[in-house]
C-alpha positions as CSV (number, residue, x, y, z in Angstrom):
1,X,2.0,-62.4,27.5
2,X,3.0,-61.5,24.3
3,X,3.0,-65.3,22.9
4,X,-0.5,-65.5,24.5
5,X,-1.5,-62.5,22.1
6,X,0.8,-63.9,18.9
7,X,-1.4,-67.5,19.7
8,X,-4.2,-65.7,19.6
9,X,-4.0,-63.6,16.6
10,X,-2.9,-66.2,14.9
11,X,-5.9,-68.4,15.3
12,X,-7.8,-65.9,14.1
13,X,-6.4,-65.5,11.2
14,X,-6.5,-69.3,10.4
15,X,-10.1,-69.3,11.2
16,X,-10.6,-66.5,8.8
17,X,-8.7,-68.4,5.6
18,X,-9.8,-71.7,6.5
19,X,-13.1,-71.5,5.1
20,X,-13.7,-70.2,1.8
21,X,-17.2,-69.2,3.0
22,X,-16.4,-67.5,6.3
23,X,-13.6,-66.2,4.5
24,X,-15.8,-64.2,2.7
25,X,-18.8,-63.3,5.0
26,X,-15.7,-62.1,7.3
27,X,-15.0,-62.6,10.8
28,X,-17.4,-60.9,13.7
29,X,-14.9,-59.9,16.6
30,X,-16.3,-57.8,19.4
31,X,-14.8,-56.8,23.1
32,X,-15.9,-55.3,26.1
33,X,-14.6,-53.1,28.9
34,X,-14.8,-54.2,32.1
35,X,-13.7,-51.8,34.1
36,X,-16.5,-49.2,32.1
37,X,-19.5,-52.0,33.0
38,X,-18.1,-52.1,36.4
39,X,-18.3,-48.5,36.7
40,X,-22.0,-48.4,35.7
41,X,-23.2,-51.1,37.9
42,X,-25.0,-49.5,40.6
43,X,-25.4,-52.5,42.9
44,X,-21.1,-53.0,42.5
45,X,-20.6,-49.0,43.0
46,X,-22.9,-49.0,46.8
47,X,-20.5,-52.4,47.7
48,X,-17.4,-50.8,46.5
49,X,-18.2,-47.4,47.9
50,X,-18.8,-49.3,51.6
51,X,-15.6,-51.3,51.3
52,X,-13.8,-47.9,50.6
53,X,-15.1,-46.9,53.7
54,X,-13.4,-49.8,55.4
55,X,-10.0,-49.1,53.7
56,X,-9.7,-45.5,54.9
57,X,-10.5,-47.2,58.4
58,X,-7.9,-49.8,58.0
59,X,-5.3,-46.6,57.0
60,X,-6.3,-44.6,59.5
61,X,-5.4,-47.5,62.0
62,X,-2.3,-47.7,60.5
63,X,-1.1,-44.5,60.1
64,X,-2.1,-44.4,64.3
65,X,-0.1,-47.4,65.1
66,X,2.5,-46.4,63.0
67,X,3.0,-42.7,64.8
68,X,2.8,-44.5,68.2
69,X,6.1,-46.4,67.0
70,X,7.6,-42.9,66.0
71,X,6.9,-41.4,69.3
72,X,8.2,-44.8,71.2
73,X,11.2,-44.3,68.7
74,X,11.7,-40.6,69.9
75,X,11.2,-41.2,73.8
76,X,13.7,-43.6,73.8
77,X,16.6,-41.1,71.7
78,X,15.5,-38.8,74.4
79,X,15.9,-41.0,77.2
80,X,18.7,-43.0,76.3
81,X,20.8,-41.2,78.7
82,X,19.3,-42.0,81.6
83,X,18.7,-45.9,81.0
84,X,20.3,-49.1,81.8
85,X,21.8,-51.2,78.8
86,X,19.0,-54.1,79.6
87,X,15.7,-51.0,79.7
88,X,17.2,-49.9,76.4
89,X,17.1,-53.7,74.8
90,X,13.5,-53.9,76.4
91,X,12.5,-50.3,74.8
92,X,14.1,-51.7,72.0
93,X,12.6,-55.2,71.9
94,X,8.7,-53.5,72.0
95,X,9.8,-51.1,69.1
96,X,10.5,-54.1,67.0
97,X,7.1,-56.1,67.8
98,X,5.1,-53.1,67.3
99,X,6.7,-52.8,64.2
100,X,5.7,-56.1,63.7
101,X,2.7,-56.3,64.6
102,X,1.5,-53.3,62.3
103,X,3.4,-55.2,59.1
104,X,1.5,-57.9,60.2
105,X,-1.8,-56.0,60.0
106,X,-1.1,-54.3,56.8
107,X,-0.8,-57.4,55.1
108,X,-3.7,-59.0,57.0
109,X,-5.6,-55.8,55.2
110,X,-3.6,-55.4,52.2
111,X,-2.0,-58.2,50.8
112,X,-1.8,-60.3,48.0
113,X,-4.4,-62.6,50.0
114,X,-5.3,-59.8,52.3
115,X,-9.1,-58.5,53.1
116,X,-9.1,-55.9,50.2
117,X,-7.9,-58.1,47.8
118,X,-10.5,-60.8,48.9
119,X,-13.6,-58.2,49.3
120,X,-13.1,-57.3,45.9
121,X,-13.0,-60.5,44.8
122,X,-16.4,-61.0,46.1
123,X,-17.8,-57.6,44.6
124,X,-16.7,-58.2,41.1
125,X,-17.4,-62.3,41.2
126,X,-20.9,-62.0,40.8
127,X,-20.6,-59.2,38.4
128,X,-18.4,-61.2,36.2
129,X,-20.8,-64.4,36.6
130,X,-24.2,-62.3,34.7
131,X,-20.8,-60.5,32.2
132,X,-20.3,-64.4,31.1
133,X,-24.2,-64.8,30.9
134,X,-24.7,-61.7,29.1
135,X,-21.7,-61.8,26.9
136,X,-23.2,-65.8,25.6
137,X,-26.5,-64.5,24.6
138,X,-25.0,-61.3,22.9
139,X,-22.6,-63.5,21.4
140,X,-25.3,-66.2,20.1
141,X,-28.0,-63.8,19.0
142,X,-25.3,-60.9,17.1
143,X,-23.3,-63.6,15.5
144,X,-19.9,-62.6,16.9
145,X,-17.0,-65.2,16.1
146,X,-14.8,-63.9,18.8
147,X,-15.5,-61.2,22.1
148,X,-12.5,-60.2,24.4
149,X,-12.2,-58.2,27.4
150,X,-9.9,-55.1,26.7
151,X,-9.0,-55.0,30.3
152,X,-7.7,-58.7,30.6
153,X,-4.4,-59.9,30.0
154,X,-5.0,-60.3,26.3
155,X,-4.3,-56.1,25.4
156,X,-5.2,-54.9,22.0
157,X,-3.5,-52.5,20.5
158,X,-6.1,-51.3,18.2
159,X,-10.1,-51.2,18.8
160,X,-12.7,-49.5,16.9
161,X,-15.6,-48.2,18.8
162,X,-18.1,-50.2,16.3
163,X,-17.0,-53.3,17.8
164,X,-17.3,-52.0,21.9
165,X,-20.5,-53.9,22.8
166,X,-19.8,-53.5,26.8
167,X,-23.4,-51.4,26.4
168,X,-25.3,-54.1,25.3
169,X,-23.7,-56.1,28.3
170,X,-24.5,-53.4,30.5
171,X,-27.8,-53.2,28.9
172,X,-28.9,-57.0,29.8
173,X,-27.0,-57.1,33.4
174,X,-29.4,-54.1,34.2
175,X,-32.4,-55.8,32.8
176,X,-31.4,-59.1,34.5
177,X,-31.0,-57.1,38.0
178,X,-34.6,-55.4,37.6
179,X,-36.5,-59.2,37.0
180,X,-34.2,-60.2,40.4
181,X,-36.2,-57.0,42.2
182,X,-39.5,-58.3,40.9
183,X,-41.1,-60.5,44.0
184,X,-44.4,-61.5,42.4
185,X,-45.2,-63.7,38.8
186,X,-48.0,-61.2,38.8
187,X,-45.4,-58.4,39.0
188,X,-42.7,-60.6,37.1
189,X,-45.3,-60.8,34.1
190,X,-46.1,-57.4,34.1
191,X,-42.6,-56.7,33.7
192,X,-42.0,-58.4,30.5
193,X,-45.7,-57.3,28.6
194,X,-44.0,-54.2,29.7
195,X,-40.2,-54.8,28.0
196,X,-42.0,-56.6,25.2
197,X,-44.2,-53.2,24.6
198,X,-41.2,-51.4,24.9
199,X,-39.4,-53.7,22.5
200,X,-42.4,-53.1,19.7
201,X,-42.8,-49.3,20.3
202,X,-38.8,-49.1,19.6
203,X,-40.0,-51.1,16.4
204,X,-42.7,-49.2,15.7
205,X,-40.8,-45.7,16.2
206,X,-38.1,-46.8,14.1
207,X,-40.6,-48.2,11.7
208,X,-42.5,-44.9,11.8
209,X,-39.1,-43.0,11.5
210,X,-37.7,-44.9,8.5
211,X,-41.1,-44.2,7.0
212,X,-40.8,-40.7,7.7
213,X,-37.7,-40.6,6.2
214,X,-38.9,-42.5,2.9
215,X,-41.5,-40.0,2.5
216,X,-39.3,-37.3,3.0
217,X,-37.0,-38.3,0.8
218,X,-39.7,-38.8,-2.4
219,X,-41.3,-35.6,-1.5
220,X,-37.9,-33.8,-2.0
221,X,-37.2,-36.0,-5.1
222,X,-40.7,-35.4,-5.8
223,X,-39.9,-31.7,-5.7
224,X,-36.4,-31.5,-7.4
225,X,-38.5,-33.0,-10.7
226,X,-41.0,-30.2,-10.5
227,X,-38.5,-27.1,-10.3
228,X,-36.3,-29.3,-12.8
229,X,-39.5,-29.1,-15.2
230,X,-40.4,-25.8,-14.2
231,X,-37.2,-24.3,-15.2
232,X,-36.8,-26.6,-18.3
233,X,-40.3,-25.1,-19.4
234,X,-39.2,-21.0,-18.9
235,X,-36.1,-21.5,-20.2
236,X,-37.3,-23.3,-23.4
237,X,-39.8,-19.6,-23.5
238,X,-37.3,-17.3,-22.7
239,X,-35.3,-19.2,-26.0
240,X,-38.4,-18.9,-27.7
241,X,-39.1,-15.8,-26.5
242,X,-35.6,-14.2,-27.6
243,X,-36.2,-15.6,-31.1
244,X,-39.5,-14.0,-31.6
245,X,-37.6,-10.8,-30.4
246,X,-34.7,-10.8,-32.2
247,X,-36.7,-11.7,-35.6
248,X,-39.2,-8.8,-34.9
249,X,-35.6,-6.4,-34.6
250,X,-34.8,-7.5,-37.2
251,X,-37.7,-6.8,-39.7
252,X,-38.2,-3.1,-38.1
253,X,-34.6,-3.2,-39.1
254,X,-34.8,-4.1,-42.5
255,X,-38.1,-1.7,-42.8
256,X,-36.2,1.2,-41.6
257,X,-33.6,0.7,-44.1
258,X,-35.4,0.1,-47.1
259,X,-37.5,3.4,-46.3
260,X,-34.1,5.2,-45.9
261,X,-33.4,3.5,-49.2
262,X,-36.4,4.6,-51.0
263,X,-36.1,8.1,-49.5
264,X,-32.3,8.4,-51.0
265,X,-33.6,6.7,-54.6
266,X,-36.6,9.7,-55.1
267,X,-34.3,12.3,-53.8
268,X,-31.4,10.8,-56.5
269,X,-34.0,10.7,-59.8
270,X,-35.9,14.3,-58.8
271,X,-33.0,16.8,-58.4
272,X,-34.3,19.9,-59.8
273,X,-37.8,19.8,-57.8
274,X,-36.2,21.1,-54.8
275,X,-34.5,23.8,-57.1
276,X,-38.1,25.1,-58.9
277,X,-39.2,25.3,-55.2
278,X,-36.4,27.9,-54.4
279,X,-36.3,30.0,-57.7
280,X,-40.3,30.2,-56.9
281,X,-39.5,31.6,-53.5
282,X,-37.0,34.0,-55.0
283,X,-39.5,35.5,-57.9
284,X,-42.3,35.9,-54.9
285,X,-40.0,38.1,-52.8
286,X,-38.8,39.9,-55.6
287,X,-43.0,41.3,-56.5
Protein backbone atom coordinates (compact mmCIF):
# COMPACT_ATOMS: atom_id res chain seq x y z
CA UNK A 1 0.00 0.00 0.00
CA UNK A 2 2.39 2.39 1.03
CA UNK A 3 5.00 1.48 -1.96
CA UNK A 4 1.89 1.79 -4.20
CA UNK A 5 1.61 5.51 -2.89
CA UNK A 6 5.73 6.09 -2.73
CA UNK A 7 5.53 4.73 -6.81
CA UNK A 8 3.07 6.98 -7.32
CA UNK A 9 4.27 10.18 -5.93
CA UNK A 10 7.22 9.60 -7.27
CA UNK A 11 6.17 9.56 -10.87
CA UNK A 12 4.65 12.55 -10.41
CA UNK A 13 7.30 14.31 -9.46
CA UNK A 14 9.48 12.99 -12.36
CA UNK A 15 6.80 14.04 -14.75
CA UNK A 16 6.85 17.41 -13.21
CA UNK A 17 10.95 17.98 -13.70
CA UNK A 18 11.18 16.13 -16.83
CA UNK A 19 10.08 18.69 -18.98
CA UNK A 20 11.29 22.11 -18.70
CA UNK A 21 7.96 23.29 -20.22
CA UNK A 22 5.48 21.36 -18.09
CA UNK A 23 7.78 22.03 -15.43
CA UNK A 24 6.74 25.42 -15.62
CA UNK A 25 3.08 25.53 -16.74
CA UNK A 26 2.79 23.07 -13.53
CA UNK A 27 1.10 19.86 -13.11
CA UNK A 28 -2.96 19.62 -13.15
CA UNK A 29 -3.85 16.86 -10.45
CA UNK A 30 -7.55 16.50 -9.61
CA UNK A 31 -9.60 13.60 -7.44
CA UNK A 32 -12.86 12.68 -6.76
CA UNK A 33 -14.94 11.09 -3.98
CA UNK A 34 -16.71 8.25 -4.67
CA UNK A 35 -18.46 7.48 -1.94
CA UNK A 36 -20.00 11.52 -2.12
CA UNK A 37 -21.12 10.87 -6.08
CA UNK A 38 -22.52 7.65 -4.88
CA UNK A 39 -24.42 9.29 -2.27
CA UNK A 40 -26.00 11.71 -4.78
CA UNK A 41 -26.95 9.25 -7.40
CA UNK A 42 -30.55 8.88 -7.13
CA UNK A 43 -31.00 5.85 -9.37
CA UNK A 44 -27.98 3.97 -6.98
CA UNK A 45 -29.78 5.37 -3.55
CA UNK A 46 -33.64 3.61 -4.77
CA UNK A 47 -31.31 0.21 -5.60
CA UNK A 48 -29.40 0.48 -2.43
CA UNK A 49 -32.32 1.58 -0.36
CA UNK A 50 -34.32 -1.88 -1.79
CA UNK A 51 -31.28 -4.07 -1.10
CA UNK A 52 -31.26 -2.75 2.48
CA UNK A 53 -34.56 -3.87 2.72
CA UNK A 54 -33.41 -7.42 1.81
CA UNK A 55 -30.55 -7.33 4.42
CA UNK A 56 -32.76 -6.51 7.43
CA UNK A 57 -34.79 -9.59 5.96
CA UNK A 58 -31.89 -11.76 5.76
CA UNK A 59 -31.06 -10.60 9.71
CA UNK A 60 -34.21 -10.97 10.80
CA UNK A 61 -34.04 -14.66 9.56
CA UNK A 62 -31.10 -15.05 11.25
CA UNK A 63 -31.57 -13.68 14.42
CA UNK A 64 -34.99 -16.34 14.24
CA UNK A 65 -33.02 -19.33 13.44
CA UNK A 66 -30.48 -18.42 15.69
CA UNK A 67 -33.05 -18.11 18.92
CA UNK A 68 -34.60 -21.44 17.77
CA UNK A 69 -31.02 -22.96 18.42
CA UNK A 70 -31.10 -21.16 21.96
CA UNK A 71 -34.36 -22.51 22.91
CA UNK A 72 -33.25 -26.24 21.47
CA UNK A 73 -30.02 -25.47 23.57
CA UNK A 74 -32.17 -24.70 26.78
CA UNK A 75 -34.89 -27.70 26.39
CA UNK A 76 -32.31 -30.03 26.35
CA UNK A 77 -30.28 -28.48 29.79
CA UNK A 78 -33.73 -28.85 31.06
CA UNK A 79 -34.38 -32.18 30.05
CA UNK A 80 -31.21 -33.86 30.31
CA UNK A 81 -32.36 -35.57 33.34
CA UNK A 82 -34.84 -37.46 31.93
CA UNK A 83 -33.10 -38.67 28.62
CA UNK A 84 -31.19 -41.64 27.45
CA UNK A 85 -27.45 -41.13 26.56
CA UNK A 86 -28.34 -41.94 22.63
CA UNK A 87 -31.72 -38.95 22.74
CA UNK A 88 -29.05 -36.67 24.23
CA UNK A 89 -26.43 -37.29 21.19
CA UNK A 90 -29.53 -37.03 18.81
CA UNK A 91 -30.61 -33.57 20.64
CA UNK A 92 -27.25 -32.91 20.41
CA UNK A 93 -26.43 -33.94 16.75
CA UNK A 94 -29.64 -31.45 15.46
CA UNK A 95 -28.11 -28.51 17.65
CA UNK A 96 -24.96 -28.82 15.71
CA UNK A 97 -26.59 -28.88 12.09
CA UNK A 98 -28.76 -26.15 12.89
CA UNK A 99 -25.89 -24.38 13.83
CA UNK A 100 -24.78 -25.25 10.75
CA UNK A 101 -27.03 -24.60 8.64
CA UNK A 102 -27.60 -20.91 9.84
CA UNK A 103 -23.44 -20.32 9.38
CA UNK A 104 -24.04 -21.69 6.26
CA UNK A 105 -26.79 -19.11 5.46
CA UNK A 106 -24.95 -16.19 6.82
CA UNK A 107 -22.28 -16.62 4.63
CA UNK A 108 -24.52 -17.54 1.65
CA UNK A 109 -25.93 -13.71 2.55
CA UNK A 110 -22.90 -12.22 3.86
CA UNK A 111 -19.77 -13.31 2.76
CA UNK A 112 -16.89 -12.39 1.06
CA UNK A 113 -18.65 -13.84 -2.16
CA UNK A 114 -21.96 -13.73 -0.49
CA UNK A 115 -25.41 -11.99 -2.02
CA UNK A 116 -24.68 -8.54 -0.35
CA UNK A 117 -21.29 -8.44 -1.39
CA UNK A 118 -22.41 -9.40 -5.00
CA UNK A 119 -25.68 -7.06 -5.13
CA UNK A 120 -23.55 -4.26 -4.41
CA UNK A 121 -21.28 -5.10 -6.90
CA UNK A 122 -23.97 -4.83 -9.36
CA UNK A 123 -25.33 -1.29 -7.95
CA UNK A 124 -22.04 0.46 -8.01
CA UNK A 125 -20.71 -1.34 -11.46
CA UNK A 126 -22.72 0.66 -13.62
CA UNK A 127 -22.08 3.68 -11.59
CA UNK A 128 -18.44 3.38 -11.83
CA UNK A 129 -18.75 2.48 -15.69
CA UNK A 130 -20.44 6.52 -16.62
CA UNK A 131 -17.56 7.68 -13.32
CA UNK A 132 -14.75 6.29 -15.98
CA UNK A 133 -16.79 8.06 -18.84
CA UNK A 134 -17.26 11.14 -17.08
CA UNK A 135 -13.95 11.37 -15.41
CA UNK A 136 -12.24 11.01 -19.48
CA UNK A 137 -14.07 13.86 -20.80
CA UNK A 138 -13.49 16.10 -17.58
CA UNK A 139 -10.07 15.01 -17.77
CA UNK A 140 -9.54 15.81 -21.68
CA UNK A 141 -11.57 19.03 -21.79
CA UNK A 142 -10.01 20.70 -18.08
CA UNK A 143 -6.50 19.67 -18.89
CA UNK A 144 -5.86 17.58 -15.75
CA UNK A 145 -2.48 15.55 -15.80
CA UNK A 146 -3.54 13.22 -13.13
CA UNK A 147 -7.38 12.44 -11.27
CA UNK A 148 -7.51 9.93 -8.37
CA UNK A 149 -10.22 8.58 -6.36
CA UNK A 150 -9.78 9.61 -2.63
CA UNK A 151 -11.68 6.56 -1.54
CA UNK A 152 -9.43 3.91 -3.37
CA UNK A 153 -6.59 2.27 -2.19
CA UNK A 154 -4.29 5.09 -3.18
CA UNK A 155 -5.19 7.53 0.29
CA UNK A 156 -3.94 11.08 0.25
CA UNK A 157 -3.02 12.58 3.03
CA UNK A 158 -3.58 16.06 1.98
CA UNK A 159 -6.42 17.45 -0.63
CA UNK A 160 -7.43 20.84 -1.29
CA UNK A 161 -11.00 21.46 -2.11
CA UNK A 162 -9.91 23.45 -5.48
CA UNK A 163 -8.89 20.32 -6.86
CA UNK A 164 -12.42 18.01 -5.75
CA UNK A 165 -14.06 17.86 -9.13
CA UNK A 166 -16.45 14.78 -7.97
CA UNK A 167 -19.25 17.70 -8.87
CA UNK A 168 -18.53 18.02 -12.21
CA UNK A 169 -18.63 14.08 -12.33
CA UNK A 170 -21.79 14.16 -10.71
CA UNK A 171 -22.80 16.96 -12.88
CA UNK A 172 -22.33 14.84 -16.37
CA UNK A 173 -23.51 11.35 -14.74
CA UNK A 174 -26.92 13.31 -14.09
CA UNK A 175 -26.97 14.84 -17.51
CA UNK A 176 -25.98 11.51 -19.05
CA UNK A 177 -28.98 9.75 -17.03
CA UNK A 178 -31.63 12.44 -18.15
CA UNK A 179 -30.73 11.88 -22.33
CA UNK A 180 -31.09 7.84 -21.16
CA UNK A 181 -34.95 8.95 -20.02
CA UNK A 182 -35.47 10.74 -23.24
CA UNK A 183 -37.50 8.09 -25.66
CA UNK A 184 -37.92 10.22 -28.76
CA UNK A 185 -35.02 12.15 -31.24
CA UNK A 186 -37.80 14.66 -31.27
CA UNK A 187 -37.61 14.79 -27.49
CA UNK A 188 -33.79 13.79 -27.48
CA UNK A 189 -33.28 17.19 -29.66
CA UNK A 190 -35.21 19.21 -27.66
CA UNK A 191 -33.24 18.32 -24.84
CA UNK A 192 -29.92 19.52 -26.02
CA UNK A 193 -31.45 23.13 -27.86
CA UNK A 194 -32.54 23.10 -24.29
CA UNK A 195 -28.83 22.41 -22.42
CA UNK A 196 -27.24 24.35 -25.22
CA UNK A 197 -29.66 27.43 -24.24
CA UNK A 198 -28.90 26.84 -20.88
CA UNK A 199 -25.22 26.62 -21.59
CA UNK A 200 -25.37 30.32 -23.41
CA UNK A 201 -27.72 31.99 -20.83
CA UNK A 202 -24.99 30.79 -18.14
CA UNK A 203 -22.66 32.77 -20.69
CA UNK A 204 -24.63 35.44 -21.22
CA UNK A 205 -25.42 35.89 -17.25
CA UNK A 206 -21.93 35.77 -16.49
CA UNK A 207 -21.18 37.91 -19.45
CA UNK A 208 -23.83 40.38 -18.26
CA UNK A 209 -22.50 40.04 -14.58
CA UNK A 210 -18.78 40.67 -15.43
CA UNK A 211 -20.11 43.65 -17.28
CA UNK A 212 -21.92 44.73 -14.41
CA UNK A 213 -19.19 44.54 -12.40
CA UNK A 214 -16.83 46.52 -14.90
CA UNK A 215 -19.29 49.25 -14.86
CA UNK A 216 -19.52 49.26 -11.37
CA UNK A 217 -16.15 49.36 -10.81
CA UNK A 218 -15.44 52.65 -13.30
CA UNK A 219 -18.43 54.36 -11.89
CA UNK A 220 -16.92 54.08 -8.30
CA UNK A 221 -13.39 54.93 -9.78
CA UNK A 222 -15.33 57.34 -11.79
CA UNK A 223 -16.52 58.77 -8.43
CA UNK A 224 -13.37 58.56 -6.13
CA UNK A 225 -11.77 61.13 -9.00
CA UNK A 226 -14.68 63.61 -8.56
CA UNK A 227 -14.74 63.80 -4.60
CA UNK A 228 -10.74 63.65 -4.97
CA UNK A 229 -11.11 66.87 -7.23
CA UNK A 230 -13.82 68.27 -5.26
CA UNK A 231 -11.93 68.23 -2.14
CA UNK A 232 -8.61 69.27 -3.86
CA UNK A 233 -10.60 72.41 -5.21
CA UNK A 234 -12.11 73.53 -1.38
CA UNK A 235 -9.16 72.90 0.16
CA UNK A 236 -6.95 74.94 -2.26
CA UNK A 237 -10.05 77.97 -1.24
CA UNK A 238 -10.12 77.33 2.23
CA UNK A 239 -5.87 78.02 1.82
CA UNK A 240 -6.68 80.79 -0.21
CA UNK A 241 -9.34 81.74 1.79
CA UNK A 242 -7.22 81.80 5.21
CA UNK A 243 -4.68 83.97 3.42
CA UNK A 244 -7.01 86.62 2.35
CA UNK A 245 -8.08 86.50 6.12
CA UNK A 246 -5.13 86.50 7.83
CA UNK A 247 -3.71 89.47 5.47
CA UNK A 248 -6.91 91.56 6.02
CA UNK A 249 -6.04 90.95 10.26
CA UNK A 250 -3.33 91.91 9.71
CA UNK A 251 -3.68 95.40 8.06
CA UNK A 252 -6.72 96.29 10.60
CA UNK A 253 -3.95 95.42 12.83
CA UNK A 254 -1.34 97.49 11.69
CA UNK A 255 -4.16 100.47 11.19
CA UNK A 256 -5.17 100.18 14.80
CA UNK A 257 -1.75 100.57 15.91
CA UNK A 258 -0.53 103.31 13.90
CA UNK A 259 -3.79 105.29 15.11
CA UNK A 260 -2.85 104.43 18.68
CA UNK A 261 0.58 105.70 17.54
CA UNK A 262 -0.51 108.92 16.27
CA UNK A 263 -2.97 109.41 19.19
CA UNK A 264 0.20 108.99 21.82
CA UNK A 265 2.64 111.35 19.29
CA UNK A 266 -0.27 114.63 19.47
CA UNK A 267 -0.90 113.91 23.01
CA UNK A 268 3.36 113.90 23.61
CA UNK A 269 4.03 117.37 21.50
CA UNK A 270 0.63 119.37 22.93
CA UNK A 271 0.93 118.96 26.77
CA UNK A 272 -0.27 122.22 28.06
CA UNK A 273 -3.60 122.19 25.84
CA UNK A 274 -5.30 119.90 28.21
CA UNK A 275 -4.00 122.24 31.08
CA UNK A 276 -5.44 125.82 29.51
CA UNK A 277 -8.67 123.69 29.26
CA UNK A 278 -8.70 123.15 33.13
CA UNK A 279 -7.42 126.59 34.42
CA UNK A 280 -10.38 127.93 31.92
CA UNK A 281 -12.83 125.77 33.86
CA UNK A 282 -11.40 126.95 37.18
CA UNK A 283 -11.64 130.93 36.39
CA UNK A 284 -15.51 130.17 35.06
CA UNK A 285 -16.51 128.69 38.36
CA UNK A 286 -14.72 131.21 40.28
CA UNK A 287 -17.26 134.39 38.46
Amino acid sequence: MKTKVLLVLAAILWLSFSNTAEAQKGIRIGYIDMDYILENVPEYNEASADLETKVQKWKVEIEAELKEVEEMRKDLNNERVLLTKELIEEREEDIFFKEKEILEYQQKRFGPNGDLFIQKKRLVQPVQDQVFIAVQEVAKNKKYDFIFDKTADLVMLYSADRHDISDQILLRINRASKRKQVNSKKEKKALERAEKRNSEQEKEVTDREKATSQKQADRERLLAERKAARDSIRAAKKKEFEARRAKLLEAQKRKKDSIKALKEQLNNENPSSDDDNKDGETNDNDN
